[in-house]
Legacy VTK file of the C-alpha trace (Angstrom):
# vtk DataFile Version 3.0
C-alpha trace
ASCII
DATASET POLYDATA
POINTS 79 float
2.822 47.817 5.635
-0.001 48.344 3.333
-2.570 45.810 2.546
-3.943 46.025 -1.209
-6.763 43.838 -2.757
-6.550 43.296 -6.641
-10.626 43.209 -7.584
-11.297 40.976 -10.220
-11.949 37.691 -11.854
-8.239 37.116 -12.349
-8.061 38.121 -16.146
-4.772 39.259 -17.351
-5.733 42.691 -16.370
-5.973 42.037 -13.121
-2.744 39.802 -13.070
-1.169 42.886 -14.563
-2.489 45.457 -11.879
-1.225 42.972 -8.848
2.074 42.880 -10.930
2.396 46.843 -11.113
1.640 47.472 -8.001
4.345 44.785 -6.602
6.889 45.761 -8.960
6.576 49.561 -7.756
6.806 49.100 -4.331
9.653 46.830 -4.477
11.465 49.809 -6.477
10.501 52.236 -4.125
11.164 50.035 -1.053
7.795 49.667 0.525
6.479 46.852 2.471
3.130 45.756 0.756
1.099 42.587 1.154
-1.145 42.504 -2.759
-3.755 39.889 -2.408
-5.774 39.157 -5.763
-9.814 38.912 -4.541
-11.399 37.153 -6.940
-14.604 36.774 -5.099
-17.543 38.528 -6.689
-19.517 38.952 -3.158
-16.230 40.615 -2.152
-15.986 43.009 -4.929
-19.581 43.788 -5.240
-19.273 44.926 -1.386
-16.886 47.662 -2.532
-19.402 48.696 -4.904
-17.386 47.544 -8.176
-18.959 47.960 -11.795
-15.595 47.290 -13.598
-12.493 45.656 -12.872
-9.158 45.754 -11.993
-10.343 47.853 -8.729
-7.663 48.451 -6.255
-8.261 48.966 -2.876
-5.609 49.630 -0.297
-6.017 49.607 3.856
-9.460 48.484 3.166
-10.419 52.386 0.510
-11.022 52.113 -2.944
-9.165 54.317 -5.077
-9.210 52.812 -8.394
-11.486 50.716 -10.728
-11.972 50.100 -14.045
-8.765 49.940 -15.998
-4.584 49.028 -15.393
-3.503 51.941 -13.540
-0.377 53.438 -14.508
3.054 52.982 -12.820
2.943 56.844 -12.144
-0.391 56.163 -10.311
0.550 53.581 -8.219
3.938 55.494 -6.926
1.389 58.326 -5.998
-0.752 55.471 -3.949
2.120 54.362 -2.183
4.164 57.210 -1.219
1.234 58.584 0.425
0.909 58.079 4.290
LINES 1 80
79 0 1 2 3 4 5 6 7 8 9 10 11 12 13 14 15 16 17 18 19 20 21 22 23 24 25 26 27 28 29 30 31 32 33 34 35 36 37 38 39 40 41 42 43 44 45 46 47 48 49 50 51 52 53 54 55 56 57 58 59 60 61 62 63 64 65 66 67 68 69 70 71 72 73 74 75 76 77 78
């Protein structure tokens, strides 16, 4: 299972990313556990300027905008 962590205040952006992200996985049949982290010490220790940031098993690999569903397959099919 992979553990991703929605950065962000929990503006619609961010409610959008954690929805992308689930919705994916579901279709592609992957166990994921998407926690929103809303707290700025948190995100700060990540070194986040701009949210939505994604980071999954603990790497960041995306800040600053809604990634797109073509993104996020690429994220999870990879080992």
């Amino acid at each position: 299972m992979k553990n991703i962590q929605v950065l962000g205040s929990g503006c619609a952006k961010c409610i959008k990313t954690a929805e992308i992200i689930s919705e994916t996985a579901q279709a592609l049949s992957i166990d994921v556990n998407v926690i929103k982290e809303t707290n700025p010490e948190v995100i700060m220790g990540y070194g986040v300027m701009s949210t939505p940031a994604v980071v999954i098993d603990e790497k960041l690999i995306h800040s600053g905008s809604v990634p797109q569903v073509s993104q996020v397959k690429e994220w999870l099919e990879r080992e």
